[in-house]
VOPAGU-2260 file (C-alpha; in pm, 1 decimal, decimal comma):
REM VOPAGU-2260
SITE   aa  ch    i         X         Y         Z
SITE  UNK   A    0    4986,7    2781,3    3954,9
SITE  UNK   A    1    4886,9    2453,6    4063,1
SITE  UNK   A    2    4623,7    2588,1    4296,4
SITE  UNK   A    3    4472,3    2814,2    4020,5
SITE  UNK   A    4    4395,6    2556,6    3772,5
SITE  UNK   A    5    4243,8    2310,5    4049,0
SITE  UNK   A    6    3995,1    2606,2    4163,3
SITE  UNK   A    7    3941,1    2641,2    3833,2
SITE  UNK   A    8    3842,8    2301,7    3751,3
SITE  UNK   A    9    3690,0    2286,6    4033,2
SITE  UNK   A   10    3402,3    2585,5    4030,2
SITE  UNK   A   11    3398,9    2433,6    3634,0
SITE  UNK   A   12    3234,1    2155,6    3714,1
SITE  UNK   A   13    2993,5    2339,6    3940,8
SITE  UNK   A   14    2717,3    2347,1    3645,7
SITE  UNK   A   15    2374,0    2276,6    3822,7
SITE  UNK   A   16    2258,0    1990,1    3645,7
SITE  UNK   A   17    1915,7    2155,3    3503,3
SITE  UNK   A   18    2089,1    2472,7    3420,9
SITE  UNK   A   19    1915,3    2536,4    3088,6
SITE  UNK   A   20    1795,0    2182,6    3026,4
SITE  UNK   A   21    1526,9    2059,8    3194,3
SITE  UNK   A   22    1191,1    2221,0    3214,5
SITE  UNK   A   23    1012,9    2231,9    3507,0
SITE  UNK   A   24     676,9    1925,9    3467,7
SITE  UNK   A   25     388,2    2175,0    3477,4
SITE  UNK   A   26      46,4    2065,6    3510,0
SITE  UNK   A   27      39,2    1988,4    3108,0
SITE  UNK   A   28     296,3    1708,1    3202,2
SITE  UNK   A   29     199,8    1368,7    3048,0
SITE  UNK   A   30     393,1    1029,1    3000,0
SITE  UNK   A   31     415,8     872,6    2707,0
SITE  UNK   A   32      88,5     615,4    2735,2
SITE  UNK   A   33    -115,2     916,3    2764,7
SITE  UNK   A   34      47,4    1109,3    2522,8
SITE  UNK   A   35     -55,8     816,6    2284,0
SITE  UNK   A   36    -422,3     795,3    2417,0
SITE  UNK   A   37    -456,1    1146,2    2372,0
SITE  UNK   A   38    -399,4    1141,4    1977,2
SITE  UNK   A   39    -553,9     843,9    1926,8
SITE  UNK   A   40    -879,0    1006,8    2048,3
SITE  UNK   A   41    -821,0    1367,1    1893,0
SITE  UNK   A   42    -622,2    1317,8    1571,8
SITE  UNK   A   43    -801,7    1430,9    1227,0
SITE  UNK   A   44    -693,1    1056,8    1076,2
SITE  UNK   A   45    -850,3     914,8    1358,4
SITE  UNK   A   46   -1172,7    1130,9    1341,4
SITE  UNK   A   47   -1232,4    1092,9     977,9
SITE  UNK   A   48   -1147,5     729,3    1002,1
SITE  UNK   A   49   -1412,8     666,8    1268,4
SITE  UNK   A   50   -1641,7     844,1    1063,7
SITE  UNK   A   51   -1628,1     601,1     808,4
SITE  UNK   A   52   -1633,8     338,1    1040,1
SITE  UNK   A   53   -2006,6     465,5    1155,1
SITE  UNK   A   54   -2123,6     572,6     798,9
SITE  UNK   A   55   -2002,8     139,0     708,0
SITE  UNK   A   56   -2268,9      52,7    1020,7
SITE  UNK   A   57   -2521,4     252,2     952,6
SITE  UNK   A   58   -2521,8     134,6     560,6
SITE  UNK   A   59   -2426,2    -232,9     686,6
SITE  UNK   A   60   -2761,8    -209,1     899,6
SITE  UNK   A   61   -2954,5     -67,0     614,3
SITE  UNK   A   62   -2883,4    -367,8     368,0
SITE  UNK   A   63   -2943,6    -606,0     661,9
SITE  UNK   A   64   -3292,8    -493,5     580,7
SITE  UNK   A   65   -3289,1    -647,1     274,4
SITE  UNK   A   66   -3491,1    -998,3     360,9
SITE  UNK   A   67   -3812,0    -757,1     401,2
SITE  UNK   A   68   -4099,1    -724,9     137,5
SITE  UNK   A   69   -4058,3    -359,8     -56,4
SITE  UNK   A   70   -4408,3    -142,5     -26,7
SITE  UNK   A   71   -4464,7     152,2    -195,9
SITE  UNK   A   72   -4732,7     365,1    -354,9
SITE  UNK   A   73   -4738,3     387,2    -763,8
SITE  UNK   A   74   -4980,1     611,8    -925,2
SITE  UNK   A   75   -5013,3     667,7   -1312,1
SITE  UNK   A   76   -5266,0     869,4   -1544,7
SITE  UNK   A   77   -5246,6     896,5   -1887,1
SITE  UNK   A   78   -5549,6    1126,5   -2055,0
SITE  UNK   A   79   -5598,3    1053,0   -2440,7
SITE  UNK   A   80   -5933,8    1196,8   -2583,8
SITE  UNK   A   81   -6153,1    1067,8   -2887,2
SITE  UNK   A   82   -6014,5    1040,2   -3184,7
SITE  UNK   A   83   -5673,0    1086,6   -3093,3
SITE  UNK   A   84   -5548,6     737,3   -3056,5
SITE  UNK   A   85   -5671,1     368,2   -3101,1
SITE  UNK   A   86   -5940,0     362,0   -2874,4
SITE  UNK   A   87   -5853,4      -7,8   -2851,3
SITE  UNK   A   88   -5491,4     126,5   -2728,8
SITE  UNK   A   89   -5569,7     391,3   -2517,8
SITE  UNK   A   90   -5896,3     300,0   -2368,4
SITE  UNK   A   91   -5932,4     721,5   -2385,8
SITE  UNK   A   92   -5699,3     716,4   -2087,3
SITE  UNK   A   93   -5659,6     503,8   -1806,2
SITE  UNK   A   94   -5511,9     516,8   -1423,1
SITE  UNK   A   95   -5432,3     324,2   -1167,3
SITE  UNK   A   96   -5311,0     431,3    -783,6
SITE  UNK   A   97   -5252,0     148,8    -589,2
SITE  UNK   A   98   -5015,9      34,5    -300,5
SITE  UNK   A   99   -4751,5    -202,0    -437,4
SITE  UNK   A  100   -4572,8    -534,4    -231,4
SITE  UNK   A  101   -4262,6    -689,7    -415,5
SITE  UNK   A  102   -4120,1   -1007,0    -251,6
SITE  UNK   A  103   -3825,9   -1124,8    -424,5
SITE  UNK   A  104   -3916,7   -1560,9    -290,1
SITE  UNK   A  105   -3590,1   -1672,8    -527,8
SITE  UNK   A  106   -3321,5   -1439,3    -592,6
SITE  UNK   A  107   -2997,1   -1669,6    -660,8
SITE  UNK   A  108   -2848,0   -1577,1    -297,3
SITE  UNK   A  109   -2847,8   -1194,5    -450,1
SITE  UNK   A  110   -2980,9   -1062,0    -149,7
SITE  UNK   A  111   -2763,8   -1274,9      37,8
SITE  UNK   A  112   -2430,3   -1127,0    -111,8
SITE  UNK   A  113   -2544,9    -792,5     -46,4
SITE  UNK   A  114   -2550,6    -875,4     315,8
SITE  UNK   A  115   -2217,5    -997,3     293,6
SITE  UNK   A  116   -2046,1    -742,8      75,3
SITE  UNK   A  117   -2151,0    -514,6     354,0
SITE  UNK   A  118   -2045,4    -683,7     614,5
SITE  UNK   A  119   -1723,3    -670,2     424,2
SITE  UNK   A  120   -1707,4    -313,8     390,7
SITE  UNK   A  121   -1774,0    -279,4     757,9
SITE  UNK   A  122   -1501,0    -502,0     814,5
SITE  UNK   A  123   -1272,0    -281,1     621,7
SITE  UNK   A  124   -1385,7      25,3     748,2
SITE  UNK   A  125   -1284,4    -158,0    1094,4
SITE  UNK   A  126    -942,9    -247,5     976,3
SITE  UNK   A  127    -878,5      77,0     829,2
SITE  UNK   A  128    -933,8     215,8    1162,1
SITE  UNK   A  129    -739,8      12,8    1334,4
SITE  UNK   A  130    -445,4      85,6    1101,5
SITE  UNK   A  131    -515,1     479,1    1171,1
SITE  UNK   A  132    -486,7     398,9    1553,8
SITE  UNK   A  133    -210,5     221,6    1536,2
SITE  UNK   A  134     -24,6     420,6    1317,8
SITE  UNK   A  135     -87,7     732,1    1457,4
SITE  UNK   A  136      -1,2     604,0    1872,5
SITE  UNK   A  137     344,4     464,2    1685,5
SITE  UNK   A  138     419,7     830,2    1512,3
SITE  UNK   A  139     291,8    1011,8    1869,0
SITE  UNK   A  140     498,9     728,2    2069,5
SITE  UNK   A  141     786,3     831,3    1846,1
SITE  UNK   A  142     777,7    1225,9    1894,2
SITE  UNK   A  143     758,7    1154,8    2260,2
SITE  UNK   A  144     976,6     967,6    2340,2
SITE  UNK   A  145    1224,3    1196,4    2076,7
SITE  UNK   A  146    1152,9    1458,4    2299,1
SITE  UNK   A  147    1280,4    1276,9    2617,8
SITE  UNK   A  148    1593,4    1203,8    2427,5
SITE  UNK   A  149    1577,4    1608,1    2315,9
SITE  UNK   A  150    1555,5    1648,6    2639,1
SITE  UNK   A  151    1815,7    1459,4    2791,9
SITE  UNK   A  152    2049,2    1616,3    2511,8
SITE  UNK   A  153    1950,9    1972,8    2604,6
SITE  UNK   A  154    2010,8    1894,2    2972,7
SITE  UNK   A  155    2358,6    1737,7    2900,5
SITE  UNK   A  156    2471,8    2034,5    2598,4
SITE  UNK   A  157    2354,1    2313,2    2873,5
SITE  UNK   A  158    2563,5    2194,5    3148,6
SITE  UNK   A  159    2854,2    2165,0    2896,8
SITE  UNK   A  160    2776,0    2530,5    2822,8
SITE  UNK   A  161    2820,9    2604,1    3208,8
SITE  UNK   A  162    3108,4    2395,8    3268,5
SITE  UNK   A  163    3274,6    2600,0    2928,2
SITE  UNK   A  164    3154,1    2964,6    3043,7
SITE  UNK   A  165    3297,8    2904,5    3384,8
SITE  UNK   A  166    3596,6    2731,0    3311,8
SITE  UNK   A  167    3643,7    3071,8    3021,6
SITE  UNK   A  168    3563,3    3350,4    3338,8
SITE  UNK   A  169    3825,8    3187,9    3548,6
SITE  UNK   A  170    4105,6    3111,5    3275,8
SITE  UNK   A  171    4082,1    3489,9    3169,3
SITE  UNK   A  172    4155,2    3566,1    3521,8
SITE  UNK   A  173    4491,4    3306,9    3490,9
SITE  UNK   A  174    4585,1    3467,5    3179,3
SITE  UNK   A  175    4556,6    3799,7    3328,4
SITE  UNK   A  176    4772,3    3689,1    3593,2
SITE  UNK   A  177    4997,6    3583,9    3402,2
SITE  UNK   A  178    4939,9    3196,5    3445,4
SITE  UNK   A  179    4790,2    3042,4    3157,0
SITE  UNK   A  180    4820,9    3181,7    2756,3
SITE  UNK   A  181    4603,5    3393,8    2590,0
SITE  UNK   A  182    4567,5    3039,5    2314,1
SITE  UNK   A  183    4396,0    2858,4    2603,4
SITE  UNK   A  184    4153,0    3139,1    2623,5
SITE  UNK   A  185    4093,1    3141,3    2219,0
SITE  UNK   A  186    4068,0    2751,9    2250,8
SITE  UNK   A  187    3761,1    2780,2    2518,3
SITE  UNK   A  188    3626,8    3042,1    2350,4
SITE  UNK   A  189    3600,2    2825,2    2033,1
SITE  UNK   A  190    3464,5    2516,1    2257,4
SITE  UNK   A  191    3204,5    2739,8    2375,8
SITE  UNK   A  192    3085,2    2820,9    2030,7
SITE  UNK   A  193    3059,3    2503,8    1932,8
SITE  UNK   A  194    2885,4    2393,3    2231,2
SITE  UNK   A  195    2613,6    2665,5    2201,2
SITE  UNK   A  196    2565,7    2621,9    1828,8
SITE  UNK   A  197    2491,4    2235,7    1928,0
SITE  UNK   A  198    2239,1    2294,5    2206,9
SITE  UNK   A  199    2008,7    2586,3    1997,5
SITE  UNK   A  200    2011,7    2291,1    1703,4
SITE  UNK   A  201    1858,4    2098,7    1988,9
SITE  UNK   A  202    1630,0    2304,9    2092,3
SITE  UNK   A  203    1509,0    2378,4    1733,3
SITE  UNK   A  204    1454,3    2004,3    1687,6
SITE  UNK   A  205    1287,2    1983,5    2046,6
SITE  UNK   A  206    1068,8    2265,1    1992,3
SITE  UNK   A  207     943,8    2113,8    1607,6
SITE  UNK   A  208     855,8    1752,5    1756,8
SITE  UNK   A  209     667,9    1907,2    2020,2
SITE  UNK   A  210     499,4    2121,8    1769,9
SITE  UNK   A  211     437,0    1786,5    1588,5
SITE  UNK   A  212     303,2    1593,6    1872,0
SITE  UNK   A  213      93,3    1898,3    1958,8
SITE  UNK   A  214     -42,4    1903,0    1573,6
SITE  UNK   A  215     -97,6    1498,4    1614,6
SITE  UNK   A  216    -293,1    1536,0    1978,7
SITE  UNK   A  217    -509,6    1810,6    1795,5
SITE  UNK   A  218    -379,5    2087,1    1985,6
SITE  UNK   A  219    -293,5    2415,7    1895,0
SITE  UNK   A  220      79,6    2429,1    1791,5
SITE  UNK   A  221     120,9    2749,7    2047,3
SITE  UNK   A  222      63,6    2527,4    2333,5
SITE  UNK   A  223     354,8    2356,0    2502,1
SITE  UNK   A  224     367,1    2042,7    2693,4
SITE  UNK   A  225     597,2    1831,7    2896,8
SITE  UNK   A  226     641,3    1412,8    2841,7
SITE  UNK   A  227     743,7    1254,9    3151,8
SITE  UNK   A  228     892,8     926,8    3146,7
SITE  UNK   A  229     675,8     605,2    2982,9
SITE  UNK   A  230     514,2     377,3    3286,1
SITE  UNK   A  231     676,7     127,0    3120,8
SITE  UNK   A  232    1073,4     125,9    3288,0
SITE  UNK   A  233    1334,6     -30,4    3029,2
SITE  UNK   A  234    1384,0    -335,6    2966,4
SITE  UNK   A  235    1464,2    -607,2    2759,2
SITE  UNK   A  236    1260,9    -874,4    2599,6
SITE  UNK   A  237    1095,2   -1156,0    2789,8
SITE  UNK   A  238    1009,4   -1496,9    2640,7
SITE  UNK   A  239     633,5   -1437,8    2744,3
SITE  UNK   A  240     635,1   -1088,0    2484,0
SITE  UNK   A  241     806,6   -1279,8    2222,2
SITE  UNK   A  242     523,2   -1476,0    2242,6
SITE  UNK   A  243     270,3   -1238,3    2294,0
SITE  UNK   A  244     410,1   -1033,0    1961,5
SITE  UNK   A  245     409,7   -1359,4    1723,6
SITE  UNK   A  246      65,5   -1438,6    1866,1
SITE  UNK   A  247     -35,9   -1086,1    1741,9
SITE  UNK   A  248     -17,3   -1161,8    1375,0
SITE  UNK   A  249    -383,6   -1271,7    1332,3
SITE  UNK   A  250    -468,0    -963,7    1534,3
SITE  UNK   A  251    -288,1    -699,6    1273,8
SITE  UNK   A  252    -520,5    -447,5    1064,6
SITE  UNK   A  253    -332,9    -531,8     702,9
SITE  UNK   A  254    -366,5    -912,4     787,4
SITE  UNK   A  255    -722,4    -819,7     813,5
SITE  UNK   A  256    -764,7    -603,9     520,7
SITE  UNK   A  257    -610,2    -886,6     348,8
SITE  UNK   A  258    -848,7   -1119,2     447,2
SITE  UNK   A  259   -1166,7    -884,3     385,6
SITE  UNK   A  260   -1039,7    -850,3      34,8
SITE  UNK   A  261    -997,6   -1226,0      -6,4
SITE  UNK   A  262   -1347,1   -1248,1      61,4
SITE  UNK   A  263   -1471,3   -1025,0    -158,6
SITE  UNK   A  264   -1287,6   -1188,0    -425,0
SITE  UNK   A  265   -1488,3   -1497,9    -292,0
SITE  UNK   A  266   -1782,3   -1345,7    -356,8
SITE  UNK   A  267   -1704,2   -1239,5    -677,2
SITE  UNK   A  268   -1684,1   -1585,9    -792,9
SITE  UNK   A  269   -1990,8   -1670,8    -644,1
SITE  UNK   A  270   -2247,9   -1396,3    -781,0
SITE  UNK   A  271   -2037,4   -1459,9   -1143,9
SITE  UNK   A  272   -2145,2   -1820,5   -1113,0
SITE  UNK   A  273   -2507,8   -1772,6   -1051,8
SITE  UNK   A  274   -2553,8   -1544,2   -1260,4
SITE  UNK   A  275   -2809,7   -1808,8   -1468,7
SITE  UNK   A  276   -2986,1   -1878,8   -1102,8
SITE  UNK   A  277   -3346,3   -1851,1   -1188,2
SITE  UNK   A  278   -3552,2   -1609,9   -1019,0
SITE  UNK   A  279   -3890,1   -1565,9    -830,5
SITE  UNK   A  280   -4066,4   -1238,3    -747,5
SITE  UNK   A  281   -4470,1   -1214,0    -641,4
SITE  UNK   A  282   -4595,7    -863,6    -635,6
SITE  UNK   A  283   -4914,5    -817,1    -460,4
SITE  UNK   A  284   -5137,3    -454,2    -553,9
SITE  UNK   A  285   -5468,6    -323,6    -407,1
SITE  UNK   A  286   -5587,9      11,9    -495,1
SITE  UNK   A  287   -5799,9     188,1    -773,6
SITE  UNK   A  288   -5741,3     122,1   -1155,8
SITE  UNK   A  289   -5949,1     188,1   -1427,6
SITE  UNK   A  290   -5956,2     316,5   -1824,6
SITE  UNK   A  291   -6164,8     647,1   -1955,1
SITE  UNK   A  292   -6058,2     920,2   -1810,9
SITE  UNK   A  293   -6276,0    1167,8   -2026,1
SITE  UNK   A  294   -6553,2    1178,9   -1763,2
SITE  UNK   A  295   -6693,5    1093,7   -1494,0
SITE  UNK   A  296   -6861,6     797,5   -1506,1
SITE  UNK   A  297   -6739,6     577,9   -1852,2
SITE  UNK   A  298   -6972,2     473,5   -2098,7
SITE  UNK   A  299   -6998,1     116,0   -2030,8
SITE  UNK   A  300   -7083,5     168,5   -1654,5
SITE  UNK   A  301   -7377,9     401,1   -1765,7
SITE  UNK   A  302   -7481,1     197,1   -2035,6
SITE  UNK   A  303   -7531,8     -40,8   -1744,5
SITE  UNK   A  304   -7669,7     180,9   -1485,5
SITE  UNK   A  305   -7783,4     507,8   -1622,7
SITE  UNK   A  306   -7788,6     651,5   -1216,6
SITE  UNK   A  307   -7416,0     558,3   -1191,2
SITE  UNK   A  308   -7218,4     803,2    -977,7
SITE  UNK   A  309   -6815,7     854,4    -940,0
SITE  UNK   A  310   -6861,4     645,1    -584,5
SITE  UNK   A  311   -7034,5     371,5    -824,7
SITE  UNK   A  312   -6695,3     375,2   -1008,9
SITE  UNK   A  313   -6460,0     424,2    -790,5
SITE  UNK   A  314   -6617,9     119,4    -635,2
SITE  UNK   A  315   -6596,9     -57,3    -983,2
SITE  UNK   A  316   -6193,0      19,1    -990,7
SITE  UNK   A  317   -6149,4     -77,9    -661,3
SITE  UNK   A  318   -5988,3    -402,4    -644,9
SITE  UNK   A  319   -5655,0    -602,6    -591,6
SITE  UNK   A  320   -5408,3    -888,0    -771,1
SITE  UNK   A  321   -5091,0   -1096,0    -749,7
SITE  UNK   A  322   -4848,2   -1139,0   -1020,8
SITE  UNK   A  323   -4550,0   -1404,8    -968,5
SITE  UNK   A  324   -4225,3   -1327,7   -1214,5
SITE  UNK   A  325   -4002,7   -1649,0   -1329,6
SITE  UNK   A  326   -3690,9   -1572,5   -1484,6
SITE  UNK   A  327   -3425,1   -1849,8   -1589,7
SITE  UNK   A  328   -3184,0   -1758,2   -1784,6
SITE  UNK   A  329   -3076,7   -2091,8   -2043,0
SITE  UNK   A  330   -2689,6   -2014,9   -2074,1
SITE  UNK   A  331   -2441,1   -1760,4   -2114,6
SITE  UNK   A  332   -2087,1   -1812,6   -2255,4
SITE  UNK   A  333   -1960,1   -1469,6   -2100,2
SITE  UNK   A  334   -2068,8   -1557,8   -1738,4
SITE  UNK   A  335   -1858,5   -1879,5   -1808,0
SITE  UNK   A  336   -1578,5   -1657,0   -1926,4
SITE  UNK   A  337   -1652,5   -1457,1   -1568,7
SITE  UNK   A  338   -1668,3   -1729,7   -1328,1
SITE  UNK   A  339   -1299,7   -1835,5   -1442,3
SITE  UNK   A  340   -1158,2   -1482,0   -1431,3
SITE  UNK   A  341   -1320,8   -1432,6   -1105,0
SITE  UNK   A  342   -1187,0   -1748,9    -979,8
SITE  UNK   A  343    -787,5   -1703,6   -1082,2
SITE  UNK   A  344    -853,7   -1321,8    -912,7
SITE  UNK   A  345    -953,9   -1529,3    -610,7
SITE  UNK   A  346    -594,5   -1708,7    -623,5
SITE  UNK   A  347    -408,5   -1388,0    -670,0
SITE  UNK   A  348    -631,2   -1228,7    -321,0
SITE  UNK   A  349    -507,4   -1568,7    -155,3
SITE  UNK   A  350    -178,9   -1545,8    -259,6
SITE  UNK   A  351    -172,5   -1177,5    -155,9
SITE  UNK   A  352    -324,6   -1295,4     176,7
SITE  UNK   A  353     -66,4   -1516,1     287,9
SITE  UNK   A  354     205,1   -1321,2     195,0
SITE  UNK   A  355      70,8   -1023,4     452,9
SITE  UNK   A  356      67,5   -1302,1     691,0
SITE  UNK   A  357     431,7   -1389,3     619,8
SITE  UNK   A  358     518,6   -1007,1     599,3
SITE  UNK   A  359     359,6    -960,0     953,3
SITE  UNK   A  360     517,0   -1225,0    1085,4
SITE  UNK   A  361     887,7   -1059,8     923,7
SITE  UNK   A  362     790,1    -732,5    1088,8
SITE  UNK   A  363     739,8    -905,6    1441,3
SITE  UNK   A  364    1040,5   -1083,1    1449,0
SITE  UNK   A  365    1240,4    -814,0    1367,6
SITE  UNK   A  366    1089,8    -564,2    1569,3
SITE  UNK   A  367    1196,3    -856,7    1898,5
SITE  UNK   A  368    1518,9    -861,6    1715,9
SITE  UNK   A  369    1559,3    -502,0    1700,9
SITE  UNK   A  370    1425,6    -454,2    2082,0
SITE  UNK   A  371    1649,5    -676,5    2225,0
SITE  UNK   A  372    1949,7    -544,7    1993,4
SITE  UNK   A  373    1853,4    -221,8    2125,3
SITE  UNK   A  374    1904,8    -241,5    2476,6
SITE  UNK   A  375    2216,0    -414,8    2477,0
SITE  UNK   A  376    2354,1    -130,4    2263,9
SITE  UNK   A  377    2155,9      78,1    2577,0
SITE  UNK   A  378    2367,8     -95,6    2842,4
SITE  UNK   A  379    2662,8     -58,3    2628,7
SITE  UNK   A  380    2601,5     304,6    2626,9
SITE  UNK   A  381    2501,4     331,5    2992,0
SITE  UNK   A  382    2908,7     207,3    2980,1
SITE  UNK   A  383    3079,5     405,3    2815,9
SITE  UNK   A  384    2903,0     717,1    2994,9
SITE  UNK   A  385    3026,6     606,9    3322,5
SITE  UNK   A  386    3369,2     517,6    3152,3
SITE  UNK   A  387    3411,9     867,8    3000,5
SITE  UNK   A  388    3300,7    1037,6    3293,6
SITE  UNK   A  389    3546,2     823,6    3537,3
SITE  UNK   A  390    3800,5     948,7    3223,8
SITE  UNK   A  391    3689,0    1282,3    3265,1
SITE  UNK   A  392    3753,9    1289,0    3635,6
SITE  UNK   A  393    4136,0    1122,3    3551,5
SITE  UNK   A  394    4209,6    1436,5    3304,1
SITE  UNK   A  395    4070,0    1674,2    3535,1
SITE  UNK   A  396    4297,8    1549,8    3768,8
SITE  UNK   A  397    4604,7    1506,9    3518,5
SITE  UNK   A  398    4561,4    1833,5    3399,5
SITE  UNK   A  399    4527,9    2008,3    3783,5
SITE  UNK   A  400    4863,2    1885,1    3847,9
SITE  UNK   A  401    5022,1    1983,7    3508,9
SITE  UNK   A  402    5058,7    1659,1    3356,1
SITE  UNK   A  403    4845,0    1716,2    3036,0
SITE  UNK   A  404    4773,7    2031,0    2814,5
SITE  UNK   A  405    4393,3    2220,8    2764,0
SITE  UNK   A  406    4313,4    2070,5    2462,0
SITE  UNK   A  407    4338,0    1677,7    2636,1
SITE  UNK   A  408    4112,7    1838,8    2909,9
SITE  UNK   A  409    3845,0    1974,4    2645,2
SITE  UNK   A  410    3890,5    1657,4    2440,0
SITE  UNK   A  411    3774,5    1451,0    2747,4
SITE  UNK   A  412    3475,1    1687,6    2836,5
SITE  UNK   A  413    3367,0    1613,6    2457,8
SITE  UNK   A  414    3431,5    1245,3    2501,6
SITE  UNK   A  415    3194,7    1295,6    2782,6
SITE  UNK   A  416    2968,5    1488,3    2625,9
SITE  UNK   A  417    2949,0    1262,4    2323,7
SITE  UNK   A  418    2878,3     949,2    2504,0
SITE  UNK   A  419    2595,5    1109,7    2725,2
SITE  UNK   A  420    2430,7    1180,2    2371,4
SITE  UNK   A  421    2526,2     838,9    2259,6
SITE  UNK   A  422    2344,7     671,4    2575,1
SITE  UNK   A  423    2050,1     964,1    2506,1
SITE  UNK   A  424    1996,8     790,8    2139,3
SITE  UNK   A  425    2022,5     425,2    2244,7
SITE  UNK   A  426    1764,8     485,8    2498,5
SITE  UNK   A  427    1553,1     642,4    2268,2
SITE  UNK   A  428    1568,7     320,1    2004,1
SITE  UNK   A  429    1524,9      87,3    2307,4
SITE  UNK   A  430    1177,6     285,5    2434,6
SITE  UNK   A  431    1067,0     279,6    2079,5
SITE  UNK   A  432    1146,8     -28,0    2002,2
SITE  UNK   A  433     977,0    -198,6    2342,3
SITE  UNK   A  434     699,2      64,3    2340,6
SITE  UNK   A  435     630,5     -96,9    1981,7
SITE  UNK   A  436     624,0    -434,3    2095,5
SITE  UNK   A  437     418,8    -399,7    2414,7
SITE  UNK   A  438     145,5    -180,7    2184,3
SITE  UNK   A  439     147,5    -438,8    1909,5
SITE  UNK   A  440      40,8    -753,5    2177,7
């Protein structure tokens, strides 16, 4: 009797320990770094974000241009025969094509904001991106390193399948012969339901992250690939990343944002208060202008040279001029009214600033906090795996020499089981947490 249950327990716990678990690391294999740099290159956010990043340059270069002189050509004609208007008015027509120079010498700094309102929106294309990066290497980090876990969990729930379907092909034998009940049978029989039930769930939620991180990379969702381990071995915090994750603060895209919409508020206030800045624009023509456009050659120039020809007029119209605009606006109550709502939006942006600041500097303490809480719950785990499988080794023992019943022997294998998963999920929240806090410096 004796003998029987030690060879059973014996070719139980025989389970290779990649059974069904672990896939073999194909060419596709990838740690988690590259998984990371791979999305942050190929994912739509990312694209559409750098897109706007490019279209913000292009636009910011554009205004940039703004200190140069406009030219352009302006043409007009306007045909009015005798005795159809004033002559006085409509001179019987008149046109003018001429090339056209507008300096704006005093504009109130308008040209100047422009510049920097563009420079802003640069700025926030830039931060936007930045979010998108970061955001999207966080969610890819997170899949991948969920399907390590995953994949720890499948390893661990296949060989508990093994150790179940070979412990069940070797008790049916005892309870054929007579040495063990047909209840101890049912009981493994039950185990082993369980057991399988729990692995396909994990291999559902396996195969959807990867089908997420696939989606995130770009990739077609068909495709498979395999995460190796992060370059990065675990660990806990250091006093030099504590410092390299509060000195990151300054660095982070919503403290930017923040600050890019603090100085747009800024120049809100500004343009509202010069808005009664006097202006200065010289405009500087040269081309052909002229009145009569009935015929050919206009009364008054044939009246004073009977010969005249259309090169005699054309030479006539040809000619040039400056024209300098002042404007100076003498007051305004509503640009008063304006500047002072422009100014207390100002101290809301500010306020709104510093609290991102404060908020950043909550979300990097706590993510040291929760790193360092996270591997000593990962060394805790790392415990009580080798604990309950020294416990399963006692019980295996126990129950080969009759001391114990089936149900103390299953009820160990499950304590075993459970604390493999246990150490599976703290090492999970310790890579995420670390690969968080390395990314963020």
């Amino acid at each position: 009797m004796r003998v029987l249950i030690a060879s059973v327990l014996t070719l139980a716990s025989c389970a290779a320990p990649g059974a069904r678990g672990y896939a073999s690391i194909s060419a596709d294999s990838m740690s988690v770094e590259a998984v990371v740099e791979a999305a942050r290159h190929r994912a739509p956010a990312i694209a559409a974000a750098e897109l706007d990043r490019q279209a913000a340059l292009i636009e910011s270069s554009a205004v940039a241009r703004n200190r140069r002189p406009d030219l352009a050509f302006a043409a007009r004609a306007l045909v009015a025969p005798k005795g159809f208007y004033d002559p006085a008015i409509t001179n019987l027509g008149e046109y003018e094509a001429k090339v056209v120079l507008d300096w704006a010498l005093v504009d109130g700094g308008l040209r100047a904001r422009a510049r920097a309102r563009s420079a802003l929106d640069l700025a926030a294309a830039r931060s936007e991106a930045a979010l998108q990066s970061r955001d999207v290497g966080l969610q890819a980090a997170d899949l991948a390193i969920t399907l390590l876990k995953l994949r720890e969990v499948e390893s661990a729930q296949a060989q508990a399948v093994d150790w179940i379907d070979r412990l069940a092909l070797l008790m049916r034998g005892a309870v054929r012969a007579g040495a063990r009940s047909t209840t101890d049978s049912v009981r493994i029989a039950l185990e082993r339901n369980t057991a399988y039930a729990a692995l396909e769930k994990t291999l559902f939620e396996k195969r959807t992250a990867e089908i997420g991180l696939l989606s995130l990379m770009g990739r077609e969702a068909d495709s498979t690939i395999v995460v190796v381990l992060p370059e990065s071995p675990d660990r806990p915090p250091a006093a030099e990343d504590s410092i390299l994750v509060m000195s990151s603060i300054e660095r982070q895209p919503e403290v930017l944002a923040a600050r890019v919409a603090e100085e747009r508020a800024r120049l809100d206030v500004i343009e509202a208060r010069r808005t009664t800045a006097p202006t200065v624009d010289l405009s500087l023509d040269a081309g052909l202008a002229g009145a009569d456009l009935t015929r050919t050659v206009p009364e008054d120039l044939a009246a004073q040279n009977p010969d005249a020809t259309f090169s005699d007029r054309l030479r006539r119209d040809l000619g040039a001029s400056a024209t300098i605009n002042l404007r100076a606006p003498i007051s305004s109550g509503a640009a008063r009214l304006t500047a002072r709502s422009k100014t207390v939006t100002l101290r809301a942006v500010g306020m709104r600033s510093g609290a991102e600041i404060l908020n950043q500097q909550k979300v990097a303490l706590l993510l040291l906090a929760r790193w360092g809480s996270a591997y000593r719950r990962l060394e805790v785990a790392r415990a009580g795996s080798v604990g309950a499988e020294q416990n399963l080794l006692r019980v295996k023992s126990l129950y080969s020499g009759g001391a114990i019943q089936l149900l103390d022997l299953i009820d160990a294998r499950r304590v075993y089981q459970d604390a493999r998963e246990l150490l599976a999920d703290a090492r999970q929240e310790s890579r995420n947490a670390q690969f968080q806090a390395e990314d963020r410096r």
